[in-house]
N, C-alpha and C positions, 0 to 999 in steps of 0.2 A: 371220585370213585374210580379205581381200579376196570378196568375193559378192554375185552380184546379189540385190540387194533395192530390189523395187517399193517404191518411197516412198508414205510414210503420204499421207493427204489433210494435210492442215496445217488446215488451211484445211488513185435515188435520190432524188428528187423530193421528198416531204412524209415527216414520219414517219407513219404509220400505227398507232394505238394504242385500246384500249378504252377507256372511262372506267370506273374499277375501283372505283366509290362505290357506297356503301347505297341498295338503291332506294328508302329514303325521300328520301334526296337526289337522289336522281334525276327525282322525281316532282316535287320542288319546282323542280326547275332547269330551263330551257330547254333542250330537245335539241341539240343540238350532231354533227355528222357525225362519225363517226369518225377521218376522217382528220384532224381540224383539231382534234384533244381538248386535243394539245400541240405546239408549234409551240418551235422555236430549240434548238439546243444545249443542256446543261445538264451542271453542272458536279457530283460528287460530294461525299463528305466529304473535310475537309481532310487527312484521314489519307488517302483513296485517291488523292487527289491528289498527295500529295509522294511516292508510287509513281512517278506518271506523269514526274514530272519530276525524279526520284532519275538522278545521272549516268552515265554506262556508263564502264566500261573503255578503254581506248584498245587498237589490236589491233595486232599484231607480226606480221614478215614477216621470218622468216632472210634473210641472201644466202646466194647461193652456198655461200662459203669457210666460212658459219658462226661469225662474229667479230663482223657488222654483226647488227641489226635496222633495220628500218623500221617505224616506231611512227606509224597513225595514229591520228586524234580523230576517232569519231562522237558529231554532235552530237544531240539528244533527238531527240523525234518533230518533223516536220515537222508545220506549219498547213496545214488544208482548202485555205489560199487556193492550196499547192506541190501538192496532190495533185488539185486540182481544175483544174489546167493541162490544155489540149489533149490528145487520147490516143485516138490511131486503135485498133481491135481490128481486126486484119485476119489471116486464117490461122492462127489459134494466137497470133499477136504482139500486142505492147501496142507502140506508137511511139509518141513523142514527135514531131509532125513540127515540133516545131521546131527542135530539136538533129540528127535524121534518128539518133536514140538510140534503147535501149529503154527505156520508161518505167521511171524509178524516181525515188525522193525521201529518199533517204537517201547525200548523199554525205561524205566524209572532209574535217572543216573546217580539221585542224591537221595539218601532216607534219612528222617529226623521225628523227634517229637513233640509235641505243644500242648505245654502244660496248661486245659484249660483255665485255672483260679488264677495262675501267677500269668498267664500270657507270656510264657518264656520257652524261647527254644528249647531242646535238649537234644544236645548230640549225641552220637552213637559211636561205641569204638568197635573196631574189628571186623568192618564192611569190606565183602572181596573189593578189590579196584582190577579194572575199571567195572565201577559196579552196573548190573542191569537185570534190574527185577520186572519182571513177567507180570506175578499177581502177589496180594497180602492177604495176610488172614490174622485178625485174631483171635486168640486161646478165649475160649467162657467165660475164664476169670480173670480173664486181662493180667496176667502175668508174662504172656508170650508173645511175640508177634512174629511169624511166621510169614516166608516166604519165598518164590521160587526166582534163583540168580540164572540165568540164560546168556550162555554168548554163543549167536548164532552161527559166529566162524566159525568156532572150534568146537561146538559141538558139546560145550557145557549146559549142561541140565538137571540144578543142583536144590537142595532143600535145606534152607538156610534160617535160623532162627535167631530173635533178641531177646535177651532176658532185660525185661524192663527194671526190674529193681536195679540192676547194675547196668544199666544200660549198654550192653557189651553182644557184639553178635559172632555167631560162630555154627560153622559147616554141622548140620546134624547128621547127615547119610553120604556116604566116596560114591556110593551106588546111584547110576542118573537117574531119574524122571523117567517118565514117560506121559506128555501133554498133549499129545495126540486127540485124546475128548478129553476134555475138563481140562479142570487147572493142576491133577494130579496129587492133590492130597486136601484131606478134610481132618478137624482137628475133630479127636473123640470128644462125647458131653464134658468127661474127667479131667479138661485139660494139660494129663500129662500122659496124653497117645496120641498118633495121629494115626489117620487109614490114609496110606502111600499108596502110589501104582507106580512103579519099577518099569523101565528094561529089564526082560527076560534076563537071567544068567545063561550064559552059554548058547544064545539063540542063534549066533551065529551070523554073517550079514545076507541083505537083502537081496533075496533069488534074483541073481542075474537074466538074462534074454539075451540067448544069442543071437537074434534080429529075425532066426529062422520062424514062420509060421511053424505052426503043429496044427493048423485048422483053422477053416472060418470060420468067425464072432457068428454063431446062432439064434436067433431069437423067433418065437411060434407065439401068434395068439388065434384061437379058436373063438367064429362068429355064436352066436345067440346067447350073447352075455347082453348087460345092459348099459348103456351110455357111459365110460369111466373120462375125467377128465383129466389129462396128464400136463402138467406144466411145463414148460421150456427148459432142464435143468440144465445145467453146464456140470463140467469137471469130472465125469460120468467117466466109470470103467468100460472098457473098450472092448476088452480081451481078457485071456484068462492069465496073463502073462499079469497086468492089470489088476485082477485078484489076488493073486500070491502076493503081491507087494503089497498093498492095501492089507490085509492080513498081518502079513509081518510088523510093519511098522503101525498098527492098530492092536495088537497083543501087547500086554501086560502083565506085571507078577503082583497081583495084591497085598501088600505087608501090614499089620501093625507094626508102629516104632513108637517105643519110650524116649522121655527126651536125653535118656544116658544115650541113645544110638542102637539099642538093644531091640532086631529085627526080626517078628513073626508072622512066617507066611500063614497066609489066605489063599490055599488052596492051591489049584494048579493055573501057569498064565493060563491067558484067556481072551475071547476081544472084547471085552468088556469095555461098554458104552457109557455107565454110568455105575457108583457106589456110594452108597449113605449109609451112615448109622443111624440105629434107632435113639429113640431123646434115651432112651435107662443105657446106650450104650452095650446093648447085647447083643445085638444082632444086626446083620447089613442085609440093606435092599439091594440085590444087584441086578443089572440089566446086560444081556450077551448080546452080540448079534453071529446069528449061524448063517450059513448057507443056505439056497440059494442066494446068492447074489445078484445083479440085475446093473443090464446096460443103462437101462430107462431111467431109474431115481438112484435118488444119494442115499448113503447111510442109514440116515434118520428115520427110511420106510424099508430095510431089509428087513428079515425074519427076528425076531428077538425073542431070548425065552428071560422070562422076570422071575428070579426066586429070594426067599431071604435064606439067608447065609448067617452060620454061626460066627462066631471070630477064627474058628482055625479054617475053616470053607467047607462045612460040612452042610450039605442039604439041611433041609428045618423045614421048607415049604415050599414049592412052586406054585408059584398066583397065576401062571397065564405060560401061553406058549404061540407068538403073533405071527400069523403067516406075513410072506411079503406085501406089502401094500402097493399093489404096480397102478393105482390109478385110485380117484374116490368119485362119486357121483355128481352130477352137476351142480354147480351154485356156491359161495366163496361161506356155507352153514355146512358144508359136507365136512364128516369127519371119518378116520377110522370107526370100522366094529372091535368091541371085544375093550378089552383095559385100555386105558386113556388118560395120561397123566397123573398117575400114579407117585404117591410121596408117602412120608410119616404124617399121621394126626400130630402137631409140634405139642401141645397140650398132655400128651397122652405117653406111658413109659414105651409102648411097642404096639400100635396100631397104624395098618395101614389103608390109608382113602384113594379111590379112584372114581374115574366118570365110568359111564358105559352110555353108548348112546342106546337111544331104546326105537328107533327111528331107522336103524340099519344106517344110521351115518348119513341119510339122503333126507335132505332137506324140503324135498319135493312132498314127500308123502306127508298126508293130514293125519295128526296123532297128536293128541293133548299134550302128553308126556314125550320131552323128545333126546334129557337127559337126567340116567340115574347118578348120587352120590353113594356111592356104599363105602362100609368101611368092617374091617377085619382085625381082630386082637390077634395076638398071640396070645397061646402056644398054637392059632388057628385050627382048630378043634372043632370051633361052632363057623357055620353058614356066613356069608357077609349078611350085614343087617344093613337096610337103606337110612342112611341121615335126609336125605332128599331126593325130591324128584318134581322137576323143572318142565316150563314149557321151552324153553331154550336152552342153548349153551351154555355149561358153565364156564365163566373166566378166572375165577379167581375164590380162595377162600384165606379167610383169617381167622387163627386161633388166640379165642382168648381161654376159655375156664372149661371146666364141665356142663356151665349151663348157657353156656356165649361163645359162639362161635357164628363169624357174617361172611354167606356168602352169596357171590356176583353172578347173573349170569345175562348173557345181553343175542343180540339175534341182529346179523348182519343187515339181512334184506331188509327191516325196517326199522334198526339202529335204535331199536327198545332195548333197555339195559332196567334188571330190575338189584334189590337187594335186599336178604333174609335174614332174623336172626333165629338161629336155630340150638339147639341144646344139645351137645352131641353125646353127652353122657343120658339123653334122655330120647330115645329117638321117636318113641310117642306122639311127642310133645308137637303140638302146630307150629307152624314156623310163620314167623311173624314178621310183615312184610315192612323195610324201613325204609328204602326208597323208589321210586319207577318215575322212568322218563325217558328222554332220548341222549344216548352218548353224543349223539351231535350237538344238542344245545348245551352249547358250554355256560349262559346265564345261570344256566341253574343246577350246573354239576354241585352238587353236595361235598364235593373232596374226598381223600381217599384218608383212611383209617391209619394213624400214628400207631408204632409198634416200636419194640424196643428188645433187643437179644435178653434171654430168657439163662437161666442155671446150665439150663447145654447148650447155650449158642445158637438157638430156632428165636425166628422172627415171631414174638405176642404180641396181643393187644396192648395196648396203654389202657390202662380201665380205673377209674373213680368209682366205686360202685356198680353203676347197670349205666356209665353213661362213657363216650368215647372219645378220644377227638378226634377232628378232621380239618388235615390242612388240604386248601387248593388253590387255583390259581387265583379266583376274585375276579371272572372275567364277565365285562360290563358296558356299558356302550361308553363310557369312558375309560375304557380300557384295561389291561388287567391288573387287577389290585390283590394279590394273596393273602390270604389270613385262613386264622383257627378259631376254629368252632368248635364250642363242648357241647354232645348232644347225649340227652338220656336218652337211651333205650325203651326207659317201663312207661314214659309219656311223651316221649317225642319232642320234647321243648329242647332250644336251641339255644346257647348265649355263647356270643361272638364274644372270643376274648382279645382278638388281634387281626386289624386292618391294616395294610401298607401304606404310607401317607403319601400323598406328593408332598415336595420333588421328589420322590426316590421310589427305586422300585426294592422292595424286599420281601424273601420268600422263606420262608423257615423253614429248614430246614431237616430239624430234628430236637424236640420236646427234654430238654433237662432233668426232668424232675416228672413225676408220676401223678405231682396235682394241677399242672399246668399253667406253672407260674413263670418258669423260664425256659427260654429256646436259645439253639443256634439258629441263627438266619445268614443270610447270603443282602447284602443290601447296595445297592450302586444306583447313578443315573446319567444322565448323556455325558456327562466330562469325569464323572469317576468312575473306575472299574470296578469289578465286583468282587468285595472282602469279605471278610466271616465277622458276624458279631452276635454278642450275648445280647440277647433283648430279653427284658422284663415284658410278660405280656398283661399283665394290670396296670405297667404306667406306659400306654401307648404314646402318651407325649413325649418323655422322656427318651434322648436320645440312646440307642443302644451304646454296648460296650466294643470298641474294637479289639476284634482278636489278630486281624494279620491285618497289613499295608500293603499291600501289591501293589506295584507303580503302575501308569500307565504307560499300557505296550510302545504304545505308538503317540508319543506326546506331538510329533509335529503336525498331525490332523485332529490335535484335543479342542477345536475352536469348528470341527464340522456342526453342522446345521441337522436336526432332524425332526419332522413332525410328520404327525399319524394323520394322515388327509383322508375323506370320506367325500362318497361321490357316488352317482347311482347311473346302471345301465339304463337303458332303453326299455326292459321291462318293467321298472320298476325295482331290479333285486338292487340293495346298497352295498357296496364296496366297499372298501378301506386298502391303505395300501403306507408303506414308509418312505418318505422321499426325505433323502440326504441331498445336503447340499457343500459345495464347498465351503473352506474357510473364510472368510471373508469378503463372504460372493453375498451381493445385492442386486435383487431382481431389475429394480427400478434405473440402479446406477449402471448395471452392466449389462442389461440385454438378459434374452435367451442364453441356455446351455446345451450343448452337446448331451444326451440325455443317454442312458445305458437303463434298461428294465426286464428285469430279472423274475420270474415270475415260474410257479407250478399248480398245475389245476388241480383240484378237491371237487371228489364225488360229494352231493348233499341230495336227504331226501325232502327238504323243504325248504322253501325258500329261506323263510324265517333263521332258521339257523344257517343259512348261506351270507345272509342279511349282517351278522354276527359280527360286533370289530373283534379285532385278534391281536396279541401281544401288548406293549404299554410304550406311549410316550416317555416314559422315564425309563426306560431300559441303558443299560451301556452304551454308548455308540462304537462298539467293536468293529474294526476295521482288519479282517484278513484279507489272506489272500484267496482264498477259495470261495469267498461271495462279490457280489458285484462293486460293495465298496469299494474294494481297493481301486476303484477309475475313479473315484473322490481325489486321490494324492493326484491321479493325473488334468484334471481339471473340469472332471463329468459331472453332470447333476447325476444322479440315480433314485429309480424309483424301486423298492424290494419288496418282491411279496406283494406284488397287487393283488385283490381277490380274481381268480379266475373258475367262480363259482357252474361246476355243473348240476343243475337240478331236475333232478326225475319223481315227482311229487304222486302218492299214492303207487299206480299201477304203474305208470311210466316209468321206461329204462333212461337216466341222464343223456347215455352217450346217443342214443335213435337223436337228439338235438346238439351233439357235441359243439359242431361246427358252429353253429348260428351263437348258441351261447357263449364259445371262444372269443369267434372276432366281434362281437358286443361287447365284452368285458374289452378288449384289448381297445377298442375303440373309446371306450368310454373312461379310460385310464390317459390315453393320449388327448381328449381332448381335458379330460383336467390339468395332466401337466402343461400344456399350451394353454388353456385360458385363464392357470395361475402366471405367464408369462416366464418359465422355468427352462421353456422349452421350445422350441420350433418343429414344425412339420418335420422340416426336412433333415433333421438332424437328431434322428432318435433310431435306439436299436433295441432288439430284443435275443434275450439269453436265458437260458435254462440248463437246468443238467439231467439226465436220467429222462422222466415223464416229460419235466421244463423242456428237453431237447427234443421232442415229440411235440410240444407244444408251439416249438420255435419253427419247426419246417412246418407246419400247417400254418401257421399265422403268415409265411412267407407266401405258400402257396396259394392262398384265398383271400390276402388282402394285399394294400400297397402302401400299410401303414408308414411300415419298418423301412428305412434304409441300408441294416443289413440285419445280419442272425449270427449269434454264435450259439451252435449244438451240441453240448459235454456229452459222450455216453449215453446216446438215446437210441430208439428204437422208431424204423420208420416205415416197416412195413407186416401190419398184424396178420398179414395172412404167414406168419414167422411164427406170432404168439397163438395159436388158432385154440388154444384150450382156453380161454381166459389172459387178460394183462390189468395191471392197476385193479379198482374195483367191478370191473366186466368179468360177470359170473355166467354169460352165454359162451359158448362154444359161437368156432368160425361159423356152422354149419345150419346152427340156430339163426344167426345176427349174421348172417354174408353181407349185407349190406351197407350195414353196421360197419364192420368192420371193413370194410373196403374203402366209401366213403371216409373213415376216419383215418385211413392210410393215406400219408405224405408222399409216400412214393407213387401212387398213383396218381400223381398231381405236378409230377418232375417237373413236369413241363411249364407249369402255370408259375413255375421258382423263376423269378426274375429279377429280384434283390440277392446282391452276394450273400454265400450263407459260410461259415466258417463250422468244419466238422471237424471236433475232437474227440478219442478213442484211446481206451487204453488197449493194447492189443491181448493183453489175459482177459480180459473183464468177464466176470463170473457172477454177474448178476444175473437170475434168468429172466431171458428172455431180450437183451439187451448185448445178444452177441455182437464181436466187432465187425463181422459182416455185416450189420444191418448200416453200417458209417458207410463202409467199402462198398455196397451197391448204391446205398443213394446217391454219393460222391460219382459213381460209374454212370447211374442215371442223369444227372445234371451235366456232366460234362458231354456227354453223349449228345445231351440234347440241346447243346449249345449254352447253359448256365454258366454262371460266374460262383464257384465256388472253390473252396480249398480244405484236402487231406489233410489233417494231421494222428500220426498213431504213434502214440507212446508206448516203446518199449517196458516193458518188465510189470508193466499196471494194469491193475485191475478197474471195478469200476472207481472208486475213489482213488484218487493217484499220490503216492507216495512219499516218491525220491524228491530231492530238495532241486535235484535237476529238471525232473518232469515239471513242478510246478514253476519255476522258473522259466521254460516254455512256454507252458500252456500262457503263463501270462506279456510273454512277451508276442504271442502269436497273437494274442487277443486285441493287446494295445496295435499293433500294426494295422490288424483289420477294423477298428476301429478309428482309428486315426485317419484311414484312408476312405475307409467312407463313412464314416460320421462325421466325425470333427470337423476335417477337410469336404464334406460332400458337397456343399453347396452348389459348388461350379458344375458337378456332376447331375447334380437334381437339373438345374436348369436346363443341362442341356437332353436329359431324361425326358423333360416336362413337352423341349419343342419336339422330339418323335409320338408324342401324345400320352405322357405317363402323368397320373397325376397322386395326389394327397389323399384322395378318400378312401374309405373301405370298398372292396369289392367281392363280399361277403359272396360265397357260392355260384362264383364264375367256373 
């Protein structure tokens, strides 16, 4: 089932480093500044190298009708010299202002298509070269395929189409783009229009600053308001200097274009956030954002006024007019007041559905009803009428008919998620409940609803009568197995039509046919990569068909080792976690290994579901560079993804026991891989990125598991995020406690294992600023620790350039190498100033 879930974190000047030599060579050698220790790039082992540049997969786009794909080619990482291009930060956004795009450096370098009956390529003539598509779109009727060409030197930003019958592609608009929000064009229901957003004509370029102030940056809030919680943002306008650009390169000219190239404006530019047509193609929802503006949030919480719009831009309706949003009430269930994700009914020629909380958006207050569904026809003449009304959030809805339509809606604090079928053309009618449970218990996730593009290109149901399908993951205490399920509606009876079988893992991906006989699936398992094939889902024995052969990336580690290990803390909560092993590594015959464990915590409110195995033995054994495999090529065991379950069960808050539950899990992971004999005390490390990297300085600071840490982009000291971080819906001022205790930085001291700090120096995740690296770094060295700077130029939180990651992994292998691999001699002599192996859990 479909449910909201708050996304994980993911995720530059000089490097900044220690000099990490014997102070007898130190004594001997001329001082040398810190910051200048080591200077340029630097390349890794050759082994972690042919990671970085191991090929990708090409990616697949059904059409419509389900017969075509659209198969592009991404090519490897981009060079510093593509990511180190121009890049405004303005309100949340990243621009390119030379494209008037949103920055990115990964575009699609080959387009093709794959016939699915014959399984045959088909080429395309008359692709610009050197090609680089942005985004695709297909036409309704799968006659078109549509897409946007970007070269972010030069400032290309272009809308470019294939006509499939002749397979031939060719420039539809001289006029650029403007991808600033959105992908910048939607195709009409008719498939022979599209709604473009343009660069203004004649706008002129972007208001320069002559460096001179005109004023200080203002900001007033007036006390006897009520508790607002404001998050950490980054990339936030400064100034009013600030605005005017933001503005500029955020305006648009709305067009229809026929695919002759024949261009009818919409209206006057505008900053328009968002535009859709309605399913009959008459009318557009559009979303502005006006002024005020604000130092405090991004874009997405300015003022906005929502109207629909005829096709030439003539008024027809204003739905709403949303003040600034500069904070929302405590608890990670608060939302705005007033309209609230606002679309088309897809089902319906021109009606529009929105939420409204009924709750004042504040999650504290007790009220049965805490969100309404209304919805609106055109010519909007009559009232909205309510299709529903919820004791929680809505997340999500699907249309199928007039008398079938299912919607989600779930409630963070205690991870209830229910779902309705309702009749939208009847709004009378009881809504009829089909499932309830918890989003965390993944045993019993029911899967999310099979849909399929509809006569105007809007996502419907799949529907056999009153019954649906649902694929999901299949997840089990033997791990995850995906399949489809047909479920009626008018009785509830369920018949599985498709399990994934060992050895393989396979997950369907998209239903063939409308009675549910055939799918594309996705199917692979530890030594083969993941291809596309036809599966018949009535002869589950019967091997699928393949559609593509992808080779494997990285064939010289096609022989690694991987099994899904379980194990249980000291409370009783069970574990699981992935240990790879090398190639031809035998516990028995060679000893312990060197061990690298990789790991990020998860809020649970029950054990039980904390309890939960997660992913499958039969997965791919994908070795990048950006997870901890890649120290497989260099001769690591690794464990990924141990559980590092936190549980706050009923009334309790998880994190009020963060600590205790951290280093129990982390303990209880180190003694499995040691009492599988994989691994020794003194030769194991821990790593994470973002949360992981928060996880990594407190595990250093409160235990003496680890021999050392490497930290990607994390955060180490909460009294930074004081609104809320991860799933902590208390304020600093609620939880100080809390929050302090959970801060690594308040514990500098107790860091006595080397910790390795990597930063991208943009990073624009909130709350995960790159000061939060540069003070712990400041802290530990201060206080006499062993650790080391590193900031990545031109990155953000995930890093980019083919340079940066080529660093980060040669930074990693060295600190690794020197006290992992190598540490032994260093444990010992650790061991006689009185250090030893155990936990020392809340020292």
């Amino acid at each position: 089932m479909k449910k909201s879930i708050r996304p994980r974190c993911v995720s530059l000047a000089l490097i900044a480093t220690l000099l990490l030599a014997p102070s007898a060579a130190l004594a001997a050698a001329p001082a040398k500044p810190a910051a200048n220790a080591d200077s340029g790039y630097r390349l890794p082992p050759p082994a972690l190298q042919a990671l970085v540049d191991a090929p990708r997969p090409p990616q697949l786009m059904l059409s419509p009708r389900r017969d075509l794909a659209a198969m592009m080619q991404v090519p490897n990482l981009p060079g510093i010299d593509v990511v180190a291009q121009p890049e405004l930060k303005l309100a949340g956004l990243r621009i390119n202002p030379r494209s008037y795009a949103q920055s990115r450096f990964s575009f699609g370098s080959d387009l093709w298509l794959l016939d699915i009956a014959s399984r045959k390529d088909l080429r395309l003539q008359g692709l610009p070269q050197p090609l680089a598509v942005a985004s695709l779109s297909w036409s309704p009727d799968q006659s078109q395929l549509a897409f946007n060409h970007v070269d972010a030197k030069t400032g290309t930003n272009e809308l470019w189409l294939v006509d499939i019958a002749t397979r031939s592609a060719r420039r539809l608009l001289a006029q650029p783009l403007n991808t600033v929000s959105g992908r910048g064009y939607t195709w009409m229901p008719d498939s022979r229009r599209l709604l473009v957003q343009l660069q203004p004509e004649n706008q002129g370029p972007a208001p320069a600053s002559d460096g001179i102030p005109t004023g200080p940056a203002t900001q007033q809030t007036q006390g006897g308001g009520a508790v607002r919680q404001l998050r950490t943002f980054q990339d936030l306008l400064k100034n009013e200097n600030d605005a005017r650009l933001f503005a500029h390169y955020l305006r648009s000219q709305p067009v229809v274009v026929d695919l002759s190239g024949k261009v009818a404006k919409v209206g006057l530019p505008d900053l328009y956030q968002s535009l859709t047509p309605s399913p009959d193609g008459k009318l557009l929802l559009a979303q502005r954002i006006e002024r005020p503006f604000s130092y405090l949030v991004p874009a997405s919480y300015f003022p906005r006024r929502i109207e629909v719009l005829a096709l030439d831009g003539k008024l027809v309706h204003e739905v709403a007019k949303l003040p600034l949003v500069d904070g929302l009430p405590t608890g990670n269930d608060a939302v705005p007041t007033g309209v609230r994700s606002i679309g088309w009914r897809g089902d319906a020629p021109a009606t529009l559905v929105w939420a409204e909380a009924q709750d004042g958006g504040d999650p504290a207050k007790q009220v049965a009803i805490r969100d309404a569904v209304l919805m609106q026809a055109a010519p909007f003449e009559q009232p909205p009428v309510t299709l529903a009304q919820l004791g929680t959030r809505v997340s999500d809805i699907e249309w199928g008919r007039g008398d079938l339509a299912l919607i989600s809606e779930s409630w963070w604090k205690t991870r209830q998620t229910k779902q309705w079928r309702v009749a939208p053309d009847d709004v009378g009618r009881e809504p009829q409940l089909v499932f309830e449970g918890s989003y965390e218990d993944r045993y019993n996730d029911p899967g999310t609803p099979a849909t399929e593009a509809d006569a105007a290109g809007n996502p419907r149901l799949i529907l056999d009568g009153d019954s649906v399908f649902l694929i999901g993951d299949g997840a089990s205490a033997e791990g995850d197995r995906p399949f489809v399920d047909k479920l009626n509606l008018a009785d509830g009876k369920k018949t599985r039509l498709f399990h994934s079988q060992a050895p393989y893992y396979e997950y369907p991906r998209a239903l063939l046919d409308n009675s549910g006989t055939r799918a594309i699936s996705t199917r692979e398992s530890p030594t083969e990569p993941t291809n596309y094939y036809i599966r018949d889902l009535g002869q589950a024995e019967a091997a699928p068909t393949a559609l593509t052969r992808f080779a494997h990336p990285t064939p010289q580690l096609k022989d690694v080792k991987k099994e899904q290990i379980r194990y249980k803390r000291a409370d009783g909560v069970e574990l699981t976690g992935t240990l790879y092993l090398p190639p031809k590594y035998e516990p028995k015959r060679d000893g312990p290994l060197p061990l690298l464990m990789w790991a990020y915590p998860q809020e649970f409110k029950s054990a039980s579901a904390a309890s939960q195995v997660t992913d499958s033995p039969y997965r791919f054994n994908a070795i990048s560079y950006w997870g901890p495999q890649a120290f497989l090529a260099m001769g690591y065991a690794v464990l990924d993804d141990p559980s590092m379950p936190i549980v706050g069960e009923g009334d309790k808050e998880p994190n009020d026991t963060y600590l205790d539950q951290l280093t129990s899990s982390a303990q209880a992971a180190v003694d499995e891989v040691v009492r599988r004999g994989v691994a020794d005390r003194e030769r194991i490390a821990i790593g994470g990125h973002s949360y992981g990297a928060f996880m990594t300085a407190n595990l250093l600071a409160h235990t003496r598991l680890f021999k050392a840490g490497i930290a990607r982009s994390g955060a180490y000291n909460r009294t930074l995020t004081p609104f809320g971080f991860q799933a902590e819906e208390r304020n600093y001022w609620q939880a100080q406690s809390t929050y302090e205790t959970m801060s690594p930085f308040n514990f500098a001291d107790k860091i006595k294992d080397p910790i390795l700090l990597i930063h991208g120096e943009q990073d624009n995740n909130s709350g995960t600023f790159p000061i939060q690296s540069e003070r712990m770094y400041a802290a530990i060295k201060g206080l006499g620790g062993n650790a080391r700077l590193v900031m990545l130029p031109n990155e953000s939180h995930g890093y980019r350039a083919r340079e940066s990651i080529l660093h980060m992994l040669a930074e990693s292998n060295d600190w690794l190498e020197r006290y992992v691999k190598n540490g032994k001699a260093e444990a010992k002599s650790a061991q006689a100033e009185g250090k030893g192996g155990k936990s020392k859990a809340g020292k």
